[in-house]
VOMIBA-819443 format. One line per 3 residues: number of its first residue (from 1); for each residue x, y, z of C-alpha. Coordinates in Angstrom, 1 decimal, m for minus. Each point is the difference from the previous one (the first is absolute). Example, Ala and Ser with C-alpha at 12.3 -4.5 7.8 and 13.67 -1.06 7.14 Angstrom:
BEGIN
1) 12.3 m4.5 7.8 ~ 1.4 3.4 m0.7
END
This chain:
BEGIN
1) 0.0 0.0 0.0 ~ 1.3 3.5 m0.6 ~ 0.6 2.1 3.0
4) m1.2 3.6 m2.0 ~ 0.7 1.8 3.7 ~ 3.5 m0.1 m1.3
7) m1.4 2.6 m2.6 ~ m1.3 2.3 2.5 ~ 1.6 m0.8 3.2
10) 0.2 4.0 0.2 ~ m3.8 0.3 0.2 ~ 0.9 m2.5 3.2
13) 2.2 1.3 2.4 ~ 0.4 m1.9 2.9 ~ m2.9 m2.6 m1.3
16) 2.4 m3.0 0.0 ~ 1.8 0.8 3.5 ~ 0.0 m2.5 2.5
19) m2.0 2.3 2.6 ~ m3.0 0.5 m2.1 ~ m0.4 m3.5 m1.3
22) 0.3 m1.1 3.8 ~ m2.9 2.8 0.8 ~ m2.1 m1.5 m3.2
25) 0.1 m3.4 1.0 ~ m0.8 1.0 3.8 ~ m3.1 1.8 m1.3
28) m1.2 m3.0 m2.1 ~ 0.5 m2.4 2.4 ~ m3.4 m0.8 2.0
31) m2.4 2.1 m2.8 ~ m0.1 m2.6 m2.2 ~ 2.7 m2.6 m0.4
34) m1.9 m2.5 2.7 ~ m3.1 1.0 m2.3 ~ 1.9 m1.7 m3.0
37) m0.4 m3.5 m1.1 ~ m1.7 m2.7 m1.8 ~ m3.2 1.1 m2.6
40) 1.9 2.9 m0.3 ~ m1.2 2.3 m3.5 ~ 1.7 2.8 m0.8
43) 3.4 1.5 m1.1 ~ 3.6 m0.4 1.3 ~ 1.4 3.9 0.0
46) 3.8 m0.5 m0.4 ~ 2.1 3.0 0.9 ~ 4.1 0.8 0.1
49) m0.5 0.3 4.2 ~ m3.3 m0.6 2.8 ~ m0.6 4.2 m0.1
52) m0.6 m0.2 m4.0 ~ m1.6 m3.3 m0.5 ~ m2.8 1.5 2.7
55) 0.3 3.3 m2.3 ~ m0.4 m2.5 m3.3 ~ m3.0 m1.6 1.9
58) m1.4 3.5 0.7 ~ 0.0 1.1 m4.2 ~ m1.2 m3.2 m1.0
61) m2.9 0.3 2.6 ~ m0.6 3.5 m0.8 ~ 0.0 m0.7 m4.0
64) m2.6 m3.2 0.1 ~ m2.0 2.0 2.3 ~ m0.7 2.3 m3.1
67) 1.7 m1.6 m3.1 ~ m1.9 m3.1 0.4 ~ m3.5 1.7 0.0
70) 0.4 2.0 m3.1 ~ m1.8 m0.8 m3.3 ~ 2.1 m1.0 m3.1
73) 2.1 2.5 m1.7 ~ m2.7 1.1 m3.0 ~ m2.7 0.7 2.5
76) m0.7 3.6 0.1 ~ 1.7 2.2 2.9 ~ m2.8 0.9 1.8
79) m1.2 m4.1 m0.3 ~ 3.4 m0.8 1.9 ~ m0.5 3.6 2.5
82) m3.6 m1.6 1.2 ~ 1.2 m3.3 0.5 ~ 3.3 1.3 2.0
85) m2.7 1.5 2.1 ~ m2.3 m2.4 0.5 ~ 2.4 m2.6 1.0
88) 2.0 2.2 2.5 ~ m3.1 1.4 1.6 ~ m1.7 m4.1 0.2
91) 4.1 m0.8 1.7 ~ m0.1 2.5 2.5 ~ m3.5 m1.1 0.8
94) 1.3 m3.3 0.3 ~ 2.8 1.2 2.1 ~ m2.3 1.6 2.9
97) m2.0 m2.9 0.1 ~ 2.5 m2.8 0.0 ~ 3.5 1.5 0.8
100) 2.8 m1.5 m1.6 ~ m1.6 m3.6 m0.4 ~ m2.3 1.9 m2.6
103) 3.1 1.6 m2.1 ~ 0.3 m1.8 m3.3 ~ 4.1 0.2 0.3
106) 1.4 m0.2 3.2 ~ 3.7 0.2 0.9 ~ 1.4 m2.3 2.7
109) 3.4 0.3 0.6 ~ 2.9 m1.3 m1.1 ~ 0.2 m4.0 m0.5
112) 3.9 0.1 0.2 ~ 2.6 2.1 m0.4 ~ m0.4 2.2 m3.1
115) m3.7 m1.7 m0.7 ~ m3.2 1.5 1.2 ~ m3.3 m1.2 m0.8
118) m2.9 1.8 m1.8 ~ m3.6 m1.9 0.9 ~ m2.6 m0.1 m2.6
121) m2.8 m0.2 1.9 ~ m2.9 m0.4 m2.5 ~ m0.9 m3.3 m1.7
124) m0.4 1.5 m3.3 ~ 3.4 0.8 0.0 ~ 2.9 m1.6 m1.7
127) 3.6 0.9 0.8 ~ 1.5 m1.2 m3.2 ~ m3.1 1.2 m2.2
130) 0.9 3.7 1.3 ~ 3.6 m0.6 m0.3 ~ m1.2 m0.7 m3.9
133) m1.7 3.6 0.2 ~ 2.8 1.6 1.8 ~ 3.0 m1.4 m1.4
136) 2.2 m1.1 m3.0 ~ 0.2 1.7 m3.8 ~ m3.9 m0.5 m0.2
139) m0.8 2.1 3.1 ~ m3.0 2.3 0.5 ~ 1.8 1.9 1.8
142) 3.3 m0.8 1.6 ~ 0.5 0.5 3.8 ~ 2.6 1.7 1.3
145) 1.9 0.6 3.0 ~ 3.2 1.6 1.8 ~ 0.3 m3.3 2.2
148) m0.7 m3.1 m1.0 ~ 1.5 m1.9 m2.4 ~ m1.7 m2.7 m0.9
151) m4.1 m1.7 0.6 ~ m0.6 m3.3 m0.2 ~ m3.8 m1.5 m0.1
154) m0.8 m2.5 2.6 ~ m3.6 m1.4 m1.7 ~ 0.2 m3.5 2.9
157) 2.0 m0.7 3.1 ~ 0.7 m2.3 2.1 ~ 2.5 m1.0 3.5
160) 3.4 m0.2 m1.7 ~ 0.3 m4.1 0.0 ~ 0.6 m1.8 m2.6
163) m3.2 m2.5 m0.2 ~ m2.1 3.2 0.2 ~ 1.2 1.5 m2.6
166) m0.3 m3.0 m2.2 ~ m3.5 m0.3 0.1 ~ m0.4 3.6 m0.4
169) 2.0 0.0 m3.1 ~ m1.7 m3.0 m1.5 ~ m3.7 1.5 0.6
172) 1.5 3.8 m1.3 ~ 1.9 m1.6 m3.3 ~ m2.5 m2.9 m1.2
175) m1.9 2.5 m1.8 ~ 2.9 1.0 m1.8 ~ 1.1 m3.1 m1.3
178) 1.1 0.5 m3.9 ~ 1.2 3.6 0.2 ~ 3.8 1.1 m0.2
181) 1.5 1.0 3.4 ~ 2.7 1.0 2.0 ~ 0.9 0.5 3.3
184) 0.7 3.0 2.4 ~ 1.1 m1.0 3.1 ~ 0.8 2.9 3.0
187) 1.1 m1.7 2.9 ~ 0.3 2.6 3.2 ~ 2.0 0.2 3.6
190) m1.4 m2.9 2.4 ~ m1.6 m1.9 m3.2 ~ 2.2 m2.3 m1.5
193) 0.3 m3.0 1.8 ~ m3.3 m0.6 m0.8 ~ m0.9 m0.1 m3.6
196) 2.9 0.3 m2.8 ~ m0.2 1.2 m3.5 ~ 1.2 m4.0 m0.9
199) m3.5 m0.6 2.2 ~ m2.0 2.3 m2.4 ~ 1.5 m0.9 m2.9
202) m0.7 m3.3 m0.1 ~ m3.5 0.4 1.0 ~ m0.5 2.6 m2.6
205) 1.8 m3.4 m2.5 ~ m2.5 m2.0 1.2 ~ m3.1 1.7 m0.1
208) 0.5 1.8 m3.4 ~ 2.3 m1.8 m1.4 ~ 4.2 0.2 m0.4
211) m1.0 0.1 m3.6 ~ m1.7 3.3 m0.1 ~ 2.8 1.9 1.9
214) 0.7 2.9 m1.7 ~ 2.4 3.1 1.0 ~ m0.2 1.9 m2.8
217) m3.5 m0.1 m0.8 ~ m2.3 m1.1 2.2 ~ m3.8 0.3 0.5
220) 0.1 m0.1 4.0 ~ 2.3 1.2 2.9 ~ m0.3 m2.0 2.9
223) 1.2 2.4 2.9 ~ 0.7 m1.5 3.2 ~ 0.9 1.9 2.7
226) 2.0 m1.8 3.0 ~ m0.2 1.8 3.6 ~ 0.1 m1.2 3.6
229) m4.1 0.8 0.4 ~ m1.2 m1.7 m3.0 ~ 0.7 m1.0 m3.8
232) m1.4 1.8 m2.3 ~ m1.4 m1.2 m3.5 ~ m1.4 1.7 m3.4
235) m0.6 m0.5 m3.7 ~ 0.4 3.4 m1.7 ~ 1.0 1.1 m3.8
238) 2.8 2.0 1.6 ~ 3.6 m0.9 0.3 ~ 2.6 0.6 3.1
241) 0.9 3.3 m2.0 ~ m3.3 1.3 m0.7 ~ m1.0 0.5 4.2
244) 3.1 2.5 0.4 ~ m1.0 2.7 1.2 ~ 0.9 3.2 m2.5
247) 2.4 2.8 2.1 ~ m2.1 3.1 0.0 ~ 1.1 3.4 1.6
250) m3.8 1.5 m0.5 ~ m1.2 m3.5 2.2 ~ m1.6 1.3 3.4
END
């Protein structure tokens, strides 16, 4: 993955000292890492330190909360005004009613070091199917943000053990079965000596075939995301590349 903080480490002074990561991970700890773990839905925020993977966590938040609702590009501006409206005024509705139980993205903390965890809260909802919206050369509109550097769907989860996570892949990939695929495989701190890319791999062989691997030009990314609360599992068009997440200096 390509660290683009190195490209504006300016706009982060003091953002990768040891004293503020320390201070990041104290505040995540106890909001929502214990909060974390198996059925898990949402996306992995993955940042250069703790303070700007919560920051990452924050835009991406922020952007769905708006960017998700809007209408397709053609549709006339005041169309996509009303519909801005509509669906800020029915969330903070929501919000007084329900609290943060109610919110259709919710931020939990950090999952690890560098990782924190953006909840999608709404059934309707698919992490990788916004990713598709968000994301790669055929974007809507591409997020952007100062801090994080990368987002990775997380569609299923389950407790990072290995027979787990063989049943879930068999029941996520069957309906796959004939398409070209790859593999992208993230493993994070505290997650690897539970499921390893040979692990995924061969499942991935298995279910859809060693035959119809394809780097180059496949129809399917399996992302599979490896951290010590859970592992994570989607089928998107995207590749590893596409979920980057562009520098931008106008990014709030």
């Amino acid at each position: 993955m390509v660290d683009k903080r190195k490209k504006g480490a300016a706009k982060h002074q003091g953002g990768g000292k040891e004293g503020e990561g320390q201070r990041a991970r104290k505040k995540a700890k106890g909001v929502g890492e214990e909060e974390v773990g198996e059925g898990e839905r949402g996306f992995l925020v993955v940042g250069p330190n703790c303070q700007d993977a919560l920051r990452g966590a924050k835009d991406l938040r922020l952007w769905l909360e708006v960017e998700a609702d809007l209408c397709p590009a053609e549709s006339a501006a005041a169309t996509v005004g009303q519909a801005v409206s509509t669906g800020l005024d029915a969330e903070l509705a929501e919000l007084k009613a329900g609290g943060a139980a109610s919110r259709r993205f919710l931020s939990v903390g950090m999952v690890c070091r560098r990782v924190c965890f953006l909840r999608v809260q709404d059934e309707r909802d698919v992490p990788s199917a916004l990713c598709k919206r968000f994301f790669g050369p055929n974007a809507e509109k591409r997020f952007v943000s100062r801090f994080g550097d990368q987002v990775l769907p997380v569609d299923f989860s389950v407790r990072p053990r290995l027979e787990a996570f063989e049943t879930l892949a068999r029941e996520t990939l069957a309906p796959h079965r004939g398409k070209a695929w790859r593999l992208h495989f993230d493993e994070f701190r505290g997650g690897w000596n539970t499921v390893s890319k040979q692990n995924a791999l061969d499942l991935c062989k298995d279910v859809l075939s060693a035959d119809n691997q394809s780097v180059s030009e496949p129809e399917i990314t399996v992302i599979c995301t490896v951290c010590p609360r859970f592992v994570g599992l989607s089928v998107s068009a995207l590749d590893g590349e596409d979920l980057e997440v562009p520098f931008s200096n106008e990014a709030a």
